[in-house]
N, C-alpha and C positions, 0 to 999 in steps of 0.2 A: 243427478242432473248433469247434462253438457255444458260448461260454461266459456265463452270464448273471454279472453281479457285482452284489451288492443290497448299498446304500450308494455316495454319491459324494461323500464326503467326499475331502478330499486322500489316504489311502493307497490308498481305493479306484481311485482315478483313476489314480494312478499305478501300480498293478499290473492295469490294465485296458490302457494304455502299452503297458506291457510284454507282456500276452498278445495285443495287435494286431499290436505290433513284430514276435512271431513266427509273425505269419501265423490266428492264429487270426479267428472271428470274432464280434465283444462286443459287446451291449448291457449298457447299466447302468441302473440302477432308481434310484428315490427315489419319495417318496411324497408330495412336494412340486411342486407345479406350478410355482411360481418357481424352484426350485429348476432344476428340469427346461430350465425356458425359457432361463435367462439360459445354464446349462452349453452345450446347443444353438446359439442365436445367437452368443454370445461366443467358444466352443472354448476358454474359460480357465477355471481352479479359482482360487475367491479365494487360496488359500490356496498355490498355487500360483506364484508369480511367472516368469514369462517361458518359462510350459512352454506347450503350443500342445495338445489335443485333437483328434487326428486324426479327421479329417470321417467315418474309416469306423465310429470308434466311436458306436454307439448309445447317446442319453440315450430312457428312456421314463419314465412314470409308471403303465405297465401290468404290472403283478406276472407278472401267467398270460401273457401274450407274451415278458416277459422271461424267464422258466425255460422256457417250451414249447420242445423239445426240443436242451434246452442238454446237451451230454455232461458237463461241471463246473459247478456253480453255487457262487461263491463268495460268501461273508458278509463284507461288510467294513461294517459297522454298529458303534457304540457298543457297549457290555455292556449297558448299559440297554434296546436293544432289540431285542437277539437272541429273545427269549421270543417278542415280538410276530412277527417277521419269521419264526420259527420255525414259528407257529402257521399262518401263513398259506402256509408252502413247502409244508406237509403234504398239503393239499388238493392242491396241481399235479404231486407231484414222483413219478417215474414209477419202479418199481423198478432202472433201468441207469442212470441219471443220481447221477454225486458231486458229494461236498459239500467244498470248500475253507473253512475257518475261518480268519479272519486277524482278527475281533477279540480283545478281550484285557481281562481282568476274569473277577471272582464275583460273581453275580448276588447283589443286597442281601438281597432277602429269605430266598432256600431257603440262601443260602453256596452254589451249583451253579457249577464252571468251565462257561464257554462251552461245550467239546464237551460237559456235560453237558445243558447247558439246551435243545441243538440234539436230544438224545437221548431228553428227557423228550416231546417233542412229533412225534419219528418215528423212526419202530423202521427203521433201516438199519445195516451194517458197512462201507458206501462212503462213509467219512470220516476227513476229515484235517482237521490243523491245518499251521498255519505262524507262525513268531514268530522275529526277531533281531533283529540291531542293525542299521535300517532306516529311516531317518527318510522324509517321502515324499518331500521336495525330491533327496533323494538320487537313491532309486528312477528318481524322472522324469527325471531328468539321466543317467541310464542309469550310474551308475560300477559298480565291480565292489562287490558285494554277498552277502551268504550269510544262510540263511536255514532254519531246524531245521523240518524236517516229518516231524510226527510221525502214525502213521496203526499201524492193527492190520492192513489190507488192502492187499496187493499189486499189485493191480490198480489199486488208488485212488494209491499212488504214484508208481505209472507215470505215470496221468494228469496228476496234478499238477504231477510234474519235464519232461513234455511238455510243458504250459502255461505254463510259466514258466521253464524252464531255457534259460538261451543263454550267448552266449560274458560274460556281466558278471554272472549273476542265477547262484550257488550253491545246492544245497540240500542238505543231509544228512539222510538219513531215519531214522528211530528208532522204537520202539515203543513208545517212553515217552510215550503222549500226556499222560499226569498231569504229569510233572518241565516239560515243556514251557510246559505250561497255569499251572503253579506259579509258573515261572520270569517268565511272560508276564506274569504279574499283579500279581506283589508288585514287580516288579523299581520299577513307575510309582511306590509308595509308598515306596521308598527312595530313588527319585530326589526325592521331596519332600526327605526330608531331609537328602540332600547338600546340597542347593539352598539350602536352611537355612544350616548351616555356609559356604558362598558369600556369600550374604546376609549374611552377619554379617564376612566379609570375612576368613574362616580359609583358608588358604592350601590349595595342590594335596594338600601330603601329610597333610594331617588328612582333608579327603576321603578319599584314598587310603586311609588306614585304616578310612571305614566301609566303602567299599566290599568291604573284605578281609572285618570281622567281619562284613558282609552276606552275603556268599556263602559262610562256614562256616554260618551259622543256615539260611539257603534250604536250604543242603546236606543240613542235618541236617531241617529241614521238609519236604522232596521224599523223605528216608527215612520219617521218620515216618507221612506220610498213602498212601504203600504205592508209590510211587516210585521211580527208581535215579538213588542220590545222583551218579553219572559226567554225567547232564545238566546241573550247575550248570557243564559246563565246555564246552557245546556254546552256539552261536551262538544259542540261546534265554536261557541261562544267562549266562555271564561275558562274554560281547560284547553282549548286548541291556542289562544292568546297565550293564557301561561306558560305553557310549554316551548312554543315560537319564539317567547322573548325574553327567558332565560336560560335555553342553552347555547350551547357552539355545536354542537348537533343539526342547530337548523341554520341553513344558507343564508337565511334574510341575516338573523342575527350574526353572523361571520363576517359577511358583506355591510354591513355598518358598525361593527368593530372596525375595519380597513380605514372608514370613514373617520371615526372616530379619534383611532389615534395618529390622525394624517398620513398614510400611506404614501408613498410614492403612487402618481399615475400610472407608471407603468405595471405597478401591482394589485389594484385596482381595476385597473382595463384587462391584465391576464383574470384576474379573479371571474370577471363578468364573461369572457370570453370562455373559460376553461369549466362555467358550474352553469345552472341552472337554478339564478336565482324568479323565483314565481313574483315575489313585493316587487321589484324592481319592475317588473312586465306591465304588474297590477296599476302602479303607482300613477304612472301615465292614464290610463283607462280610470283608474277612482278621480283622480284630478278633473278628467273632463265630465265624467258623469255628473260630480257636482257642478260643477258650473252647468251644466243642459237642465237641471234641476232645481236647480239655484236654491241647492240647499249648501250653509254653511257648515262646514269642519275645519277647522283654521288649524289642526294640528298635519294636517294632508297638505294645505297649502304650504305649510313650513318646510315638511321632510321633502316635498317638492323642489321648494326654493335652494335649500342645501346640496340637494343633488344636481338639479340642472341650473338654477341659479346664482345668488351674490352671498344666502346668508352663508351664515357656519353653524359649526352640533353646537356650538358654545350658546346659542341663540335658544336653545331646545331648555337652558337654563331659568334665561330669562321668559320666555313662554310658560313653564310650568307654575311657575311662583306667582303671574301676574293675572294667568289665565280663570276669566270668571268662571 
């Protein structure tokens, strides 16, 4: 198969790896010329360390060559610019060609998950998502991996577990594309506040407890907005959570260690400026969704309050112990 992947950031890369590893054939997109150039010359990802870009993968900055007659075209973009990237697939994208989603976030302003934001901008059924516990150094390193793909279309799963499935890379498919999407995105904002509790130098098993009361409330938010609460327990759910919120691997949880053990602003502010934190994007967008929903999660309201408002992580203490 032709598979185009739009984003080359580090997970793009490395599930681009991965669909060369098995034979397919991949260009990748960016919309950055330097970007384009140094990935090319170098065959390395900054963010990558000691992974190598195999020569037969393509770097382009040509959008309509890169999708022109890709059998999968996958998105691995930020949340922030799926809309844009969206806008512009619509114009190339031919009615036989599917869509792989593997970014991850609620877009700020409408509160739209990613499959919806890819939906507002073209009317197709040949789409899927993908989300687990996957960091991309991993990925690239090839270890054994799993991965929830979720899709309403049969055909598009095929595809998908074609392009990425081998003897290390898992997938389990579902129809739950919301729980997935749910999962995918809150999971970044709760790994802020683990990271917190780290930061502040609270040991494995207080962690360990948000992570419990985190995955009762997801549970009960993936029922609530019209989802099947059985996903908080699939590899989108309670392995993508785990992994987000206890390593320094992942961004959220680094960016709430900062927090945690009070950082200076100015490092803090470089931090958010210098990474791509996704919880931080999310945070804003899960905040107001609930409220348009008016459903409760009072642990969102809190990590809310601490970032843009009065409380502090020391609060995240008394919340846990008091919370019914």
């Amino acid at each position: 198969m032709k598979i185009g992947v739009l984003g080359t950031g580090a997970y793009g890369v490395s599930l681009a790896l991965i669909l060369n590893e098995n034979g397919h054939k991949v260009e990748m997109w960016t919309k950055f010329e330097e970007e384009a150039n140094y990935l090319s010359q170098t065959r390395t990802s900054p963010n990558l360390k000691n992974i190598i870009i195999d020569e037969e993968i393509k770097i382009s900055t040509n959008f309509k060559k890169t999708v022109k007659d890709a059998d999968l075209i996958l998105i691995a973009v930020p949340a922030a610019f799926v809309d844009d990237v969206s806008k512009t697939l619509k114009k190339y994208l031919k009615p036989n060609q599917h869509i792989c989603i593997a970014s991850k976030g609620i877009e700020r302003d409408t509160c739209l998950f990613v499959h919806d934001v890819v939906k507002k901008s073209i009317d197709t059924d040949k789409l899927g998502v993908i989300s687990g516990p996957t960091f991309a150094i991993d990925v690239a390193n090839k270890v054994p991996v799993g991965l929830s793909l979720g899709s309403q279309n049969e055909e598009t799963i095929f595809v998908i577990k074609k392009a990425l499935e081998n003897s290390h890379v898992k997938l389990r498919p579902t129809n739950d594309i919301l729980g997935i999407e749910i999962c995918g995105s809150i999971k970044n904002v709760i790994a802020i506040a683990n990271g917190m509790l780290d930061g502040m130098n609270l040991p494995i098993s207080t962690q360990a407890m948000m992570i419990t009361e985190s995955l009762n409330d997801i549970k009960e938010l993936i029922d609530a907005l019209g989802g099947k609460k059985n996903t908080i327990l699939s590899f989108a759910g309670f392995g993508d959570l785990l992994l987000t919120c206890t390593s320094v691997k992942s961004r959220n949880f680094s960016f709430g260690q900062l927090i945690g053990k009070k950082a200076s602003k100015n490092e803090i502010n470089q931090y958010i400026e210098t990474t791509t934190i996704e919880g931080l994007y999310t945070l804003k967008s899960i905040y107001q969704l609930l409220d348009n929903k008016q459903v409760e999660m009072p642990i969102i309201n809190l990590i809310y309050d601490i970032i843009y408002g009065e409380a502090k992580p020391e609060d995240l203490l008394t919340f846990l112990v008091e919370k019914v």
